[in-house]
C-alpha positions in Angstrom: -9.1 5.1 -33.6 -10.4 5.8 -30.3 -13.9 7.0 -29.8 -14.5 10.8 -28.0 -15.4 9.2 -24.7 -15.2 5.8 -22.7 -17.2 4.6 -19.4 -16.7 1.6 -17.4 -17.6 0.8 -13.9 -14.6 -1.2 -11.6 -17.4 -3.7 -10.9 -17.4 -4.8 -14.0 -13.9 -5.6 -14.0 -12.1 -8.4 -13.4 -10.6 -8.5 -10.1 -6.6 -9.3 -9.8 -4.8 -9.7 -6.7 -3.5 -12.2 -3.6 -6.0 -13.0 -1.5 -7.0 -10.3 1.1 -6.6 -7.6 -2.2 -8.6 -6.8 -4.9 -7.1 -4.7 -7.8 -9.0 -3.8 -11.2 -7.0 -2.0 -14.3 -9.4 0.2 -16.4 -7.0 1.3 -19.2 -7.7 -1.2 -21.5 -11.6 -0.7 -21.1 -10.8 3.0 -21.8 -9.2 2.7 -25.1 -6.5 5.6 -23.5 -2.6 5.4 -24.8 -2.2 7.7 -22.1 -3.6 7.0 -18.7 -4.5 4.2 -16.7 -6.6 3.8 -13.6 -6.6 1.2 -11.3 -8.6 0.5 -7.5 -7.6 -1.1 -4.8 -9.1 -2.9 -1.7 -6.6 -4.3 0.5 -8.0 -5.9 3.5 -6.9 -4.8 7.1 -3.1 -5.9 7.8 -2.4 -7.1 4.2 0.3 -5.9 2.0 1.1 -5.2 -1.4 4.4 -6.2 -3.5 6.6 -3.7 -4.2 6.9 -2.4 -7.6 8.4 0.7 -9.5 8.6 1.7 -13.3 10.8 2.6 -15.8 9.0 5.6 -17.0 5.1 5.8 -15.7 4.6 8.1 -13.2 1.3 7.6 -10.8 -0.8 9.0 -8.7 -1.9 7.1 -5.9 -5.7 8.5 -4.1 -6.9 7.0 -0.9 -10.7 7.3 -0.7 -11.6 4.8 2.5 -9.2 3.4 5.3 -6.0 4.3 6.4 -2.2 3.0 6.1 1.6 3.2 5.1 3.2 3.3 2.1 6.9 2.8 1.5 8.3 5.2 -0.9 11.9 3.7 -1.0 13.6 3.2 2.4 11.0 5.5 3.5 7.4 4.2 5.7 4.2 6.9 5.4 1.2 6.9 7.2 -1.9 7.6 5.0 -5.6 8.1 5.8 -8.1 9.0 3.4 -7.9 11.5 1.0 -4.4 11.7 0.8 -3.2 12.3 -2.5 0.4 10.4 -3.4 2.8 11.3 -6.8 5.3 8.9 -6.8 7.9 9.3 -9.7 8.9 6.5 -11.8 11.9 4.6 -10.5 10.7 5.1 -6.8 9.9 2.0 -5.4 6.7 1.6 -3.8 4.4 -0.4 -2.0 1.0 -0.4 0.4 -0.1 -2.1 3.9 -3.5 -1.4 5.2 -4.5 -0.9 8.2 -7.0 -2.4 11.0 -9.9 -1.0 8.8 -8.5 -1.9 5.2 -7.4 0.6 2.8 -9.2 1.7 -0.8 -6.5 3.4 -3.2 -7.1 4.8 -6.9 -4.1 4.6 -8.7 -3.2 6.7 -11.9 -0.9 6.7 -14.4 0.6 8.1 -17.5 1.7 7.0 -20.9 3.6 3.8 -20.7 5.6 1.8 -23.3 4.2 -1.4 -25.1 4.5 -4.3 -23.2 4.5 -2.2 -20.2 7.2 -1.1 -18.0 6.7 -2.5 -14.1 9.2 -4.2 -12.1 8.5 -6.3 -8.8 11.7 -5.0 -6.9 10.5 -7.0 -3.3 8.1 -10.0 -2.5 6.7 -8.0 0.3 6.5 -4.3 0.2 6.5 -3.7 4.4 8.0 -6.2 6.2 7.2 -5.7 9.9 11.3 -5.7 11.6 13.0 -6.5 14.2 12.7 -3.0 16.1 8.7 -3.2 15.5 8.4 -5.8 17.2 10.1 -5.1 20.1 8.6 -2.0 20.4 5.0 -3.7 20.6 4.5 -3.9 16.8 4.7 -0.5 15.3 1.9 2.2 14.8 -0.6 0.4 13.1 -0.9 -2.6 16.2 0.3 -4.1 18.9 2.7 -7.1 19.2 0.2 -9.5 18.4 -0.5 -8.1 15.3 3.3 -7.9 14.1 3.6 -11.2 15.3 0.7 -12.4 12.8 2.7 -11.0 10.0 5.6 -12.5 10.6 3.8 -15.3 11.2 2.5 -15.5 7.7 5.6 -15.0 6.2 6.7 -18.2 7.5 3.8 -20.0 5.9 4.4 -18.4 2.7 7.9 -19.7 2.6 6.8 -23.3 3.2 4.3 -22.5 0.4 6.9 -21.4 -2.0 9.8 -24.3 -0.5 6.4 -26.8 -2.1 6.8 -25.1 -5.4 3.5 -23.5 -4.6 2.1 -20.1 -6.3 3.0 -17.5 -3.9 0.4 -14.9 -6.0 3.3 -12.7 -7.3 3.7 -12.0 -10.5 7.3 -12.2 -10.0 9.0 -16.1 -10.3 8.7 -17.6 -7.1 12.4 -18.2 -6.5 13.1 -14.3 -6.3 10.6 -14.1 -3.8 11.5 -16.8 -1.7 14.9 -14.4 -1.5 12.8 -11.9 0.6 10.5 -14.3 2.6 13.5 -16.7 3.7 15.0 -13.2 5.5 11.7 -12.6 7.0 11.4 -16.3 8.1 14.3 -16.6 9.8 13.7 -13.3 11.3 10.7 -14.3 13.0 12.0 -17.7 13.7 15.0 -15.7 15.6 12.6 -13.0 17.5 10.1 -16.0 18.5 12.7 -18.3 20.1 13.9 -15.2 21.8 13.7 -15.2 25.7 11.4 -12.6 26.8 13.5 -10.5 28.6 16.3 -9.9 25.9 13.0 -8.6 24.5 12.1 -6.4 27.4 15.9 -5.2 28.0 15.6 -4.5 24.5 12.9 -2.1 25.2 15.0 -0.3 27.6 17.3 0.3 26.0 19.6 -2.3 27.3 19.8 -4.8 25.0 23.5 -6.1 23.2 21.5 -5.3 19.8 
């Protein structure tokens, strides 16, 4: 039976999480059948997997930093104190930006065993379009160059049987990273001024 009241402090927790993010579940410390809290440190540029549930809805709470999250085929800026519900079958992921991002994440009754599925190996992939334009909102070109860049290495990680830090089996996310890879390997080889005439609107497309 659980008692009237539990505390626990996130520092005390266990840390999960790729490198770059730092995630610590408190439910289990609570002793709740009901809710579920969570904090997050990403660090600036890195990105979350995507995920959605079956019946869990959350609530998402950024207290430091700024950043997007995509909420289906949908990319929203965030700073702090914006308060996120995101309903069950929604998928969903984060990506930080130049200063990091800190989220508390809530949720509701869940069934045993839990109820979360990975739905993408990486939540915001930077496109074609972003990088063309000079790397979106959160950078410039540089920066969405890095990204891509680090999808590449990832792939060779995973093409080594290496633990790509997802809980999902690697093959399924080699799916996503192999699009991103040859992405970037296609928008690197690219002469410079497709890239510009691109810009201008003059580009084949």
């Amino acid at each position: 039976m659980a008692s009237d009241y539990e505390i626990k402090n996130f520092e005390e927790i266990d840390p999960s999480g790729a490198d770059g993010i730092d995630g610590r579940f408190s439910r289990k410390f609570l002793d709740s059948t009901e809710l579920g809290v969570s904090r997050w440190r990403y660090g600036p540029g890195e990105q979350s997997a995507g995920h959605r549930h079956q019946v869990q809805e959350e609530v998402y709470a950024v207290i430091d930093g700024s950043g997007r999250i995509k909420l289906g085929d949908e990319i929203i800026e965030i700073r702090q104190w914006d308060v996120i519900r995101v309903a069950p079958t929604v998928a969903r992921g984060f990506e930080a930006g130049p200063d990091g991002l800190e989220i508390i994440a809530a949720g509701g009754s869940k069934p045993e065993g839990g109820d979360g599925e990975l739905v993408e190996a990486r939540a915001l992939l930077v496109g074609e379009e972003e990088l063309a334009s000079g790397g979106g909102r959160l950078g410039d070109r540089r920066l969405a160059e890095d990204r891509l860049e680090r999808a590449v290495d990832r792939l060779a990680e995973a093409r080594l049987g290496r633990d790509l830090r997802l809980v999902q089996p690697i093959d399924v996310a080699q799916v996503e990273l192999e699009r991103t890879a040859q992405r970037a390997l296609h928008l690197r080889h690219r002469p410079r001024c497709e890239l510009e005439c691109r810009e201008r609107g003059h580009g084949s497309g």
